[in-house]
C-alpha positions in Angstrom: 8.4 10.5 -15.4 6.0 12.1 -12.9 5.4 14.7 -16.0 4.7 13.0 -18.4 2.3 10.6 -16.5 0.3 14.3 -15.4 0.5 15.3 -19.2 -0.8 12.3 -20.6 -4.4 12.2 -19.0 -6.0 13.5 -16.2 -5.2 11.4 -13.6 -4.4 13.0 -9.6 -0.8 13.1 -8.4 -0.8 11.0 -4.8 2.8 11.2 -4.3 5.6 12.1 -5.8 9.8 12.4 -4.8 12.9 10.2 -4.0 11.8 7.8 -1.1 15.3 6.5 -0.8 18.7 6.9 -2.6 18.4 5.9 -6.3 14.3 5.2 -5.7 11.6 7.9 -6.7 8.1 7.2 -6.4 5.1 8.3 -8.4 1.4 7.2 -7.5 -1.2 8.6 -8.9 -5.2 7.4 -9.7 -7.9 8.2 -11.8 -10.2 6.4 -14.4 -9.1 3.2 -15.5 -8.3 4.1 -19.1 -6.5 7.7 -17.7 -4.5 5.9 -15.4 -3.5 3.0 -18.0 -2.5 5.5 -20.1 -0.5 7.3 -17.5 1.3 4.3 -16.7 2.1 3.7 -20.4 3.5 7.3 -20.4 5.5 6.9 -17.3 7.2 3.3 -18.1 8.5 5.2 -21.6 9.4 7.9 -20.2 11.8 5.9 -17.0 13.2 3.4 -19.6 16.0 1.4 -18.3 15.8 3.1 -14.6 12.3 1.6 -14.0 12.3 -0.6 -11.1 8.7 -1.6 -10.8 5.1 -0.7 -11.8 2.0 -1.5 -10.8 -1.9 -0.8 -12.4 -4.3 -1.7 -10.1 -7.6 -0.7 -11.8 -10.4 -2.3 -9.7 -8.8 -1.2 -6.3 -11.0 -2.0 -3.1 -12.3 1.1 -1.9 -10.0 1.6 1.1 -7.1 2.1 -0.9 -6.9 5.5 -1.6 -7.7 6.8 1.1 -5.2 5.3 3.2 -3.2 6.4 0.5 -3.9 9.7 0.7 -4.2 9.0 4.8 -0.2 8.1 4.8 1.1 7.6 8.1 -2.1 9.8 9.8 -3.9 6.8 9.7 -2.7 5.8 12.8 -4.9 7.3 15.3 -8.0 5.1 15.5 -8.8 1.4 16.5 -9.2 0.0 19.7 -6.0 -1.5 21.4 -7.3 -4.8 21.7 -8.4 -5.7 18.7 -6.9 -7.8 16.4 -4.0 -6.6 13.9 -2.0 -8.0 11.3 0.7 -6.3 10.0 2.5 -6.6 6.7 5.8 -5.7 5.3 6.8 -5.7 1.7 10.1 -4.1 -0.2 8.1 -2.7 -2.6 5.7 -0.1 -3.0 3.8 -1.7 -5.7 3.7 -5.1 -3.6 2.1 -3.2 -0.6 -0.8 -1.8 -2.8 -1.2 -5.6 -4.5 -1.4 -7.3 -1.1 -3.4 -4.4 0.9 -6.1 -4.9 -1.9 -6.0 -8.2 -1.4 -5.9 -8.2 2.3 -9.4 -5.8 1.9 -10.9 -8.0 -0.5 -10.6 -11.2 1.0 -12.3 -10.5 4.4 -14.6 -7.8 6.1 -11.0 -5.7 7.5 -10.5 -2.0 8.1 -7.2 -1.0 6.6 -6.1 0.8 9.7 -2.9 2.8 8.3 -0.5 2.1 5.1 2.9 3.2 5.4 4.6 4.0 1.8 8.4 4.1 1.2 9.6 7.1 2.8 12.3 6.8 5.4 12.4 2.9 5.5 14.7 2.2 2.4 12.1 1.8 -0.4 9.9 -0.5 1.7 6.1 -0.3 2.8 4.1 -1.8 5.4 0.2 -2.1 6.5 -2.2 -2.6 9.2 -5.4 -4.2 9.1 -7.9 -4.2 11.8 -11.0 -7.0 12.2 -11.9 -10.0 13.9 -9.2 -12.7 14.7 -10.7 -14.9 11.3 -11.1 -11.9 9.3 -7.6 -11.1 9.8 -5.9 -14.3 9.6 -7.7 -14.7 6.1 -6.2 -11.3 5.4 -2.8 -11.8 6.4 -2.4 -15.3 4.1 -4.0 -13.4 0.9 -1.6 -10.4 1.6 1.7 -12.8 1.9 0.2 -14.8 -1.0 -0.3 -11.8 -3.6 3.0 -10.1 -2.2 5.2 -11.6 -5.1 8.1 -13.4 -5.2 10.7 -12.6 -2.8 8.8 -9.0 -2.0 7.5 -10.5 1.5 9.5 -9.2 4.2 7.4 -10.1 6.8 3.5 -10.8 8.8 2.9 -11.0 11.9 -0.8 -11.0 13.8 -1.5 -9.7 16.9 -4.5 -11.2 18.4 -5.1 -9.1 21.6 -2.8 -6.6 21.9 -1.5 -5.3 24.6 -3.6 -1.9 25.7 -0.4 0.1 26.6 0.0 0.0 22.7 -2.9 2.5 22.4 -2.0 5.5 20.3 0.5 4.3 18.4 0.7 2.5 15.2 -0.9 -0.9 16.7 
């Protein structure tokens, strides 16, 4: 699959490799008309063994590079400021509901966790004022999908000795 989404158009390889038995990821980006045609290429080229897709072609701009970030976008943010946090069991319904968590309020997407070593699933942080968040969180969980929401949670002060890690 990964090959013939690179051979179709020129698009840039983000990730690619098993994330968990029986599950193998490819994420790439590009311009809107490479990547759709990548994605055509990719969802022929898996057949049955697709499990799910996603095109996302007007991405907010904080996307990628937490994307490309992975789990080294943990180490910024100060401890007390608001977070909400948001687990999915897909990869594609992280990227839907961290662009929507971006888009529906002024929030830094603080670190976005993709598949790898956590069965498949993916998780995000987003940073902001208490409102900013809480409007966040409910278009994330609403733009999740059915049955894809494993969980949200915000944190509205937390606690300092949490500095330096994820939160």
């Amino acid at each position: 699959m990964a090959d013939a989404v690179a051979k179709r158009a020129r698009v840039e390889l983000l990730q690619c490799g098993p994330v968990s038995p029986g599950k193998y990821l490819v994420l790439f980006a590009g311009g809107v008309g490479e990547t759709e045609e990548s994605v055509a290429a990719g969802v022929a080229a898996a057949g049955d063994c697709l499990i799910d897709r996603l095109f996302l072609p007007q991405a907010h701009e904080q996307i990628l590079p937490a994307v490309r970030a992975g789990p080294a976008g943990r180490a910024h943010a100060a401890s007390e400021e608001p977070a909400g946090l948001v687990e999915l069991h897909s990869v594609a319904a992280a990227l839907r509901s961290a662009d929507a968590a971006c888009k529906a309020a002024e929030v830094r997407l603080q670190l976005l966790h993709l598949a790898r070593g956590i069965g498949g699933k993916a998780w995000f942080i987003i940073r902001g004022d208490l409102e900013s968040v809480e409007a966040s969180v409910l278009a994330a969980t609403q733009a999740a999908g059915e049955g894809l929401l494993a969980g949200a949670e915000i944190i509205p002060r937390p606690h300092g000795d949490l500095r330096g890690f994820a939160l």
